[in-house]
C-alpha positions as CSV (number, residue, x, y, z in Angstrom):
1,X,7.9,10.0,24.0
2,X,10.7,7.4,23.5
3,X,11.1,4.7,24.8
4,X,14.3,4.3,27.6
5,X,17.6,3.1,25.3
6,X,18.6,1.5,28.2
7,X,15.0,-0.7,28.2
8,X,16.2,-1.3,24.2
9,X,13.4,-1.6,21.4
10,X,10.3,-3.3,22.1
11,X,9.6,-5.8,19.4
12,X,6.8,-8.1,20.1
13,X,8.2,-11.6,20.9
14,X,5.7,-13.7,19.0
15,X,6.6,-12.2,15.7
16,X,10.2,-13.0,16.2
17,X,9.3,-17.2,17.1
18,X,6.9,-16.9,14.1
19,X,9.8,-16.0,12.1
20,X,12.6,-17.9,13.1
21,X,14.6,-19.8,10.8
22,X,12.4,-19.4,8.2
23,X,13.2,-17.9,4.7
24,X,11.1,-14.7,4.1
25,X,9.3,-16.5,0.3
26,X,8.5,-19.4,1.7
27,X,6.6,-17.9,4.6
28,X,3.7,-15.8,3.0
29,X,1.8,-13.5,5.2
30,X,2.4,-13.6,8.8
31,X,-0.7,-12.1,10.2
32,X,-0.4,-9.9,13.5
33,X,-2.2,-7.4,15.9
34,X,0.9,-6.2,17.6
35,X,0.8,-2.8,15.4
36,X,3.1,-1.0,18.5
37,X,6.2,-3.8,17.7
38,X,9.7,-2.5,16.5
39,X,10.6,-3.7,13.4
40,X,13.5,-5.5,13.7
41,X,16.6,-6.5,11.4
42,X,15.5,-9.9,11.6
43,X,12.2,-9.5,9.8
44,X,13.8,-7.8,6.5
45,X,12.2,-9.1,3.5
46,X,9.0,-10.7,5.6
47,X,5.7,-9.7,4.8
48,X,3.3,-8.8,7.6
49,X,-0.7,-8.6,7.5
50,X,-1.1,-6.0,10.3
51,X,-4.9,-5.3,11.9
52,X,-5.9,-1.6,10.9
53,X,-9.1,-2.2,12.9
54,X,-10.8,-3.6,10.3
55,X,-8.5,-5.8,7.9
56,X,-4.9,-7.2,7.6
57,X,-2.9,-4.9,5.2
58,X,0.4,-6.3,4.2
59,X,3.4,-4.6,4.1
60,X,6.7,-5.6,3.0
61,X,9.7,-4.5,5.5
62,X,12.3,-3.2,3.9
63,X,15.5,-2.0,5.4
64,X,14.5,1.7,5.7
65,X,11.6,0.2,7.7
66,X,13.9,-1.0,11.0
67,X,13.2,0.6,13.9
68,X,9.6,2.2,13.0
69,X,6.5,0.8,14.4
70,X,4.5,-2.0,12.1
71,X,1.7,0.4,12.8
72,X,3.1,3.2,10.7
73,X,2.5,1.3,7.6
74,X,-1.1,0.2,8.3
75,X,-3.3,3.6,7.9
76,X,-6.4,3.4,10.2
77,X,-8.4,5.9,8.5
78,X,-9.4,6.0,5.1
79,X,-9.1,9.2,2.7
80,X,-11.9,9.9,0.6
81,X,-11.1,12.6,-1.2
82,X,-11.7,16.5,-1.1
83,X,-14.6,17.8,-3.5
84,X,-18.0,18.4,-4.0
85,X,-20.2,19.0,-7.2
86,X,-17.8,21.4,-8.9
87,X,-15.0,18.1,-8.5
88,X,-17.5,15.7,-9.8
89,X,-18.4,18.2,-12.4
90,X,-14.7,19.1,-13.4
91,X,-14.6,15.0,-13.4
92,X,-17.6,14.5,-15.3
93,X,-15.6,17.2,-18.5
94,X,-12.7,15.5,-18.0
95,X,-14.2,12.1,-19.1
96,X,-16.3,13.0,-21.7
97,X,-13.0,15.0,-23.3
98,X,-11.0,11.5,-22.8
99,X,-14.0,9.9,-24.8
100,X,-14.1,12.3,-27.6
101,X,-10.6,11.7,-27.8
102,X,-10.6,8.1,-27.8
103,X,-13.6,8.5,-30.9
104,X,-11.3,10.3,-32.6
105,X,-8.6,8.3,-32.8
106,X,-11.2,5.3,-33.6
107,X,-12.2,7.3,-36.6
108,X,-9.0,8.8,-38.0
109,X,-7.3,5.5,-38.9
110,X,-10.4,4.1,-40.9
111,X,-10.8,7.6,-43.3
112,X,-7.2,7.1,-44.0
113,X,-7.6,3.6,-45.2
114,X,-10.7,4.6,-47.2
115,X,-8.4,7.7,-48.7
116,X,-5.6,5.6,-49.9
117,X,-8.0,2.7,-51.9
């Protein structure tokens, strides 16, 4: 659910003294928990290290960013990846083909060299 427009966006008031009349490069990362805080037109070109649960990950804001949440930037879960044997298999082919290759082209420029002496 939204929040009331007549309460107005909730940005986390901490952030906004941490960045106050400050310019966004000489700053560096301004470390924060408050994942549920608005971004705000104020904090355009800041970079934020924002608690997954686990670590800071930074994000630039951006202007397309104002008005999300910092949280939507800083995924809690990690994706693995989809797959079993046949995927580590189909990897496995895929490698050895990129090695053959890369033998290949090792071995073509030299035979030329020999040819034209």
């Amino acid at each position: 659910m939204t929040r009331s427009s007549k309460k107005g966006p909730y940005v986390y008031e901490k952030l906004l003294k941490k960045i106050e009349g400050k310019k966004p490069d000489k700053v560096g990362v301004i470390r924060t928990w408050a994942r549920d805080s608005q971004i705000a037109p104020e904090m355009v070109g800041f970079t934020f290290g924002v608690h997954n649960g686990k670590e800071h990950i930074e994000v630039s804001v951006t202007e397309d960013m104002v008005g999300h949440r910092l949280g939507e930037f800083a995924l809690t879960r990690k994706f693995v990846r989809h797959g079993g044997k046949i995927q580590k298999e189909l990897e496995q082919q895929k490698r050895e083909a990129e090695i053959a290759a890369a033998q290949a082209a090792k071995a073509a420029p030299t035979q030329s060299s020999q040819e034209s002496k």
